[in-house]
N, C-alpha and C positions, 0 to 999 in steps of 0.2 A: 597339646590338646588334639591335632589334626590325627594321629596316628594314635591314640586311643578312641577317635571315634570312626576313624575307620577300621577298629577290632570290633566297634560296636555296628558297624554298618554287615561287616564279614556277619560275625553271630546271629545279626536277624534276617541275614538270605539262607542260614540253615535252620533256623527256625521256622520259618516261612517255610522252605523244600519240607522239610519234616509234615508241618500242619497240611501242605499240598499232598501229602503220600496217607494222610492219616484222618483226617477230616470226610466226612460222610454229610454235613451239610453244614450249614449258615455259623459259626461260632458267635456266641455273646461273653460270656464270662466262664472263669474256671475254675472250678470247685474240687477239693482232691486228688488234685493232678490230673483233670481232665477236663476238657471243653465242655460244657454245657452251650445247646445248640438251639437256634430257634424254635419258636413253638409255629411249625407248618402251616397251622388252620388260623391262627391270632394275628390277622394284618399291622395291627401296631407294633407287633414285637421286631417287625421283620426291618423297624428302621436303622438298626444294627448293619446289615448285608455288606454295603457298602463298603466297608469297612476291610473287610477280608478278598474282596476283589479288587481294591485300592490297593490293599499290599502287594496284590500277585503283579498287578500292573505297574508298580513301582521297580518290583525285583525286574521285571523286564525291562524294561527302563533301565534302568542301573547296566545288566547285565547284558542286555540283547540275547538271552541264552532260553532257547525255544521251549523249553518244558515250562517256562513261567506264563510265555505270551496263550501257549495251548490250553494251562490252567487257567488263566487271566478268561480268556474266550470264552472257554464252556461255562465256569461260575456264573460270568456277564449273563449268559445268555439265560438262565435259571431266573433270572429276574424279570423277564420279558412280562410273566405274568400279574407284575405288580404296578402297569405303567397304568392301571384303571382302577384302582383302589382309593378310594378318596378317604379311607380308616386310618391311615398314618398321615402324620404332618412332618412327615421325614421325606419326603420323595426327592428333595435336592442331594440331602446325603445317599439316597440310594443309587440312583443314578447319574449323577455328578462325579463320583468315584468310581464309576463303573463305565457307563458306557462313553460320556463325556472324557475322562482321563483313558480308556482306550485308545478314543478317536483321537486326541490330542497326540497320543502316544505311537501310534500307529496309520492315520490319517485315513484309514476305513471307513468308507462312508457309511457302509452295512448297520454301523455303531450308531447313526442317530436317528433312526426311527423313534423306536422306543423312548430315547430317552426326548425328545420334540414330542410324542402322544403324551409321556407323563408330564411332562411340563402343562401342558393343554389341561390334564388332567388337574394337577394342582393351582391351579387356576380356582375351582371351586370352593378352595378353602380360605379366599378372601372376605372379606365383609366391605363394601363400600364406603359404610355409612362411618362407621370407625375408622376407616384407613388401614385395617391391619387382616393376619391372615391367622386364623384359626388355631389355638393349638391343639391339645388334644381330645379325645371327643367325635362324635357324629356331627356330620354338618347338617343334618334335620335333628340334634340332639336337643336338650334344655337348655335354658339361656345360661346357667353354668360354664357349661360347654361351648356353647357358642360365643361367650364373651371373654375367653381368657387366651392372652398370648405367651409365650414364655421366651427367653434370650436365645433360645436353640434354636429355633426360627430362624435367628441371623444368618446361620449357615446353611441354609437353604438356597437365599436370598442371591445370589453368586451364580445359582441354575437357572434364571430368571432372564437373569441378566448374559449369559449366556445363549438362553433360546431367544431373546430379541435378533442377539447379534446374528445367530444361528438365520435364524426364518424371516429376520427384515420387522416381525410383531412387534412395534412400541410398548403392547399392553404389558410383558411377561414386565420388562423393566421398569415402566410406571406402576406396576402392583411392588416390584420389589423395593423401588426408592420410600414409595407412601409409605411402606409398612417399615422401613430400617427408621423414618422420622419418627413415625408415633414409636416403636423403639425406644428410641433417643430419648423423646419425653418422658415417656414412661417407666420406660428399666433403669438408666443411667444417674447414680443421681450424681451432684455437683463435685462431689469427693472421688467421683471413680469409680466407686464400688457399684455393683451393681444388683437388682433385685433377680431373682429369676421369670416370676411373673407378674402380668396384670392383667387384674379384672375390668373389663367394660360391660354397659348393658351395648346388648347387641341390637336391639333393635333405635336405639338412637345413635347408638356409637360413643355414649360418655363413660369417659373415663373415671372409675369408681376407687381401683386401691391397690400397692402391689400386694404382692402374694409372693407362695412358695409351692413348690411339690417335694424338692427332695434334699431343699435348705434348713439352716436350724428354725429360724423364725420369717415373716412376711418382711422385716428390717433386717434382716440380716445379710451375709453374700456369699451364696454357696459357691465354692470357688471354679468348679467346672463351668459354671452359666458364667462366671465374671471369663473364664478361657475364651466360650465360646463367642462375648459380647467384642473381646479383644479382636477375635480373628475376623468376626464377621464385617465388623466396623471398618477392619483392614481393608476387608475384601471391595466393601461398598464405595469406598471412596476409589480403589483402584480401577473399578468400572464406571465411575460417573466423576470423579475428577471431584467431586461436592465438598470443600474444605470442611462445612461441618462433621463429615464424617471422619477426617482423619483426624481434627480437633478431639471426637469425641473416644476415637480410638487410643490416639496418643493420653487422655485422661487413666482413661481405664490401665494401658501400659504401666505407667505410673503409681497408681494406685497396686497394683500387683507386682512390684520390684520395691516400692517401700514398705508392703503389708509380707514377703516372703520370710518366712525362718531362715533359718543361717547354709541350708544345705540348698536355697531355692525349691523344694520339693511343699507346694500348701497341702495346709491341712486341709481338712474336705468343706470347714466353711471357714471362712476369715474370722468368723466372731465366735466360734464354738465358745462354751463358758470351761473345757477341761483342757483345752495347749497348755502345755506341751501331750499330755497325757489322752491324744486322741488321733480316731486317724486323718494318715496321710490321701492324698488321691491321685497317685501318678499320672492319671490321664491328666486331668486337668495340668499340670507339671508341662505334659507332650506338648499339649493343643496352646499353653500360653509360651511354648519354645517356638512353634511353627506360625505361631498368631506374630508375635515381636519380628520375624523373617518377614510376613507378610506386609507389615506395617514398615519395616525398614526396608522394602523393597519399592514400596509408592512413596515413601518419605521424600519432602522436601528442604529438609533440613539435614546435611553430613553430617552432622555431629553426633544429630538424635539418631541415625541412621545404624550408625557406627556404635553407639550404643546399647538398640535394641539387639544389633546383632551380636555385640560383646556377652549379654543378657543371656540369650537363645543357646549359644555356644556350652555358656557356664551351666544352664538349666539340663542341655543334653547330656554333659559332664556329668553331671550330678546325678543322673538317672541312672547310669551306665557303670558309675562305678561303685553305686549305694546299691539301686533298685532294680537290678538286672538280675536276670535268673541264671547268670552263669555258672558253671559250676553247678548245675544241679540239673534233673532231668525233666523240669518242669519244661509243657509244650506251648509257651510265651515266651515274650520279651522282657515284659517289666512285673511285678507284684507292687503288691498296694495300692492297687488300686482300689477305689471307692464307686460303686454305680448308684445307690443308695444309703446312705447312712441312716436316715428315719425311719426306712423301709428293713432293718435289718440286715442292708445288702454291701458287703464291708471289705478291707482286706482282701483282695483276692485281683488275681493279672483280668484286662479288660479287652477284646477286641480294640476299642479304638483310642486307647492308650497304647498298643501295640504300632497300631497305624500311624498315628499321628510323630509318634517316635521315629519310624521309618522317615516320615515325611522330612520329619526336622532335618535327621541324615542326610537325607538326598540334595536338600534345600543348600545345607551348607558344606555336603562335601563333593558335589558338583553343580554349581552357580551358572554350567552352560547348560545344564537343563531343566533349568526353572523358570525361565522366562515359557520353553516350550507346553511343559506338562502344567504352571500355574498361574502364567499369563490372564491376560483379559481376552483371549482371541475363542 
């Protein structure tokens, strides 16, 4: 296995160089054999960025070889003007993978301005009264908007908890614990699976019902939010030690290694009504590869450890040698991904299915440096 995924690690630093020679701005998905790129003026679309500055700074990483760190830098720095935007509820993945895995990567102190203001900045999309932070929507929006959280959040949650550590601020990581709980109550049910959103009213904070945006049904488990619930859960117990959180992580693990098809690759919701006869979502694929490393990385239990990472190994396998674009001259790593299914938005290679692929790579084919790049520090 080692030596096919490191043909798989080789192919996405030329893919990557490729995208770094070819790319003109932000990538999100890729239609026709070509990136389609963020929409410049539309703050929400831009929760993507991340994603593609995460790569260059991984290739660096990997490689120590200067045209990744030079790329990595300038991208990073194209984000400066997002650390005041209070229109996405992505600011963790934006500069969490950017300027935070810079700094990590490089020990540049230049690197944490920005990303300590947007922290300060995302701050505002808490709610007290409910416990939780905002998801999509205005935060002077309608109470629609201001009452619904979704599992994507989780992985926000991780920048938080970093700018505590970062600035000595208790607040960033009591906003991020309160909100991974109601989390927990709310997304996760008993079985594992998990919902992607819920409604509260916002002005009392009660919790009303979950929901969906881009799952089959409000009961159902679109499988990228059950990925993200995986990883985030990971990440929150590795920062606060909180066993409910690795309990709630290790459920979810479980539930997504007994609900897998035979190739590990989910469909785009666990319960769609047409499997076999529907699609696949590679990212989600990536992110529950990179989420099981993360979870067997805090693990307290060898066995379970040893397993999530047996898991994660087989899931990159499977990517690499099913849903890899080699042999062709598409400018990605993986196809099939799914960004929306409801939305019409299907089939096609995903920025952060790309990334998170990388991630896995890195995670498990060098182990000395992932304590430094995905640590708690």
């Amino acid at each position: 296995m080692t030596s096919q995924l490191e043909k798989a690690l080789d192919y996405s630093l030329e893919i990557i160089g490729r995208n770094m020679r070819e790319l003109d701005y932000f990538p999100e998905r890729l239609e026709n054999g070509a990136w389609l790129t963020v929409q410049k003026d539309r703050m929400p679309s831009h929760w993507v960025d991340g994603f593609w500055t995460g790569q260059l700074w991984l290739a660096y990483a990997h490689t120590r070889d200067e045209k990744f760190e030079t790329a990595a830098r300038r991208w990073t720095g194209e984000l400066s003007h997002l650390k005041e935007t209070t229109l996405t509820h992505d600011l963790g993945f934006i500069f969490y993978l950017s300027n935070v895995l810079g700094y990590r990567i490089t020990e540049d102190d230049e690197l944490l301005a920005d990303a300590l203001h947007a922290a300060e900045t995302f701050t505002r999309r808490y709610n007290p009264r409910g416990e939780y932070m905002q998801a999509w929507g205005r935060i002077d929006g309608p109470p629609f908007e201001r009452g619904r959280i979704n599992v994507d959040l989780m992985m926000n949650m991780p920048f938080f908890y970093w700018a505590t550590k970062q600035s000595g601020d208790r607040n960033y990581a009591l906003i991020a614990s309160r909100h991974s709980r109601t989390s927990r109550h709310t997304l996760v049910r008993p079985d594992g699976s998990v919902s992607q959103c819920a409604d509260f009213d916002p002005e009392s904070g009660a919790f009303l019902r979950q929901s969906t945006h881009q799952g089959l049904s409000h009961d159902s488990t679109w499988s990228r939010g059950l990925a993200w619930g995986l990883y985030g859960f990971a990440e929150a117990y590795r920062w606060t030690g909180d066993l409910v959180f690795l309990h709630t992580a290790r459920r979810i693990a479980e539930y997504a290694i007994a609900n897998a098809p035979a190739d590990k690759v989910p469909f785009w919701d666990y319960n769609s009504l047409d499997i076999p006869n529907t699609y696949r979502d590679t990212s989600a694929a990536a992110v529950i590869a990179t989420g099981l490393l993360e979870l067997a990385d805090g693990e307290t239990d060898d066995t379970l450890a040893q397993r999530w990472r047996e898991e994660a190994g087989e899931i990159a396998l499977s990517l690499w040698q099913t849903y890899s674009t080699r042999d062709t001259d598409i400018p990605a790593i993986l196809v099939q991904g799914s960004r929306s299914v409801p939305h019409d938005l299907k089939n096609h290679p995903l920025v952060y299915g790309d990334y998170y692929f990388v991630e896995t790579l890195i995670r498990l084919l060098r182990p000395d440096l992932t304590e430094t790049i995905f640590g708690d520090r």
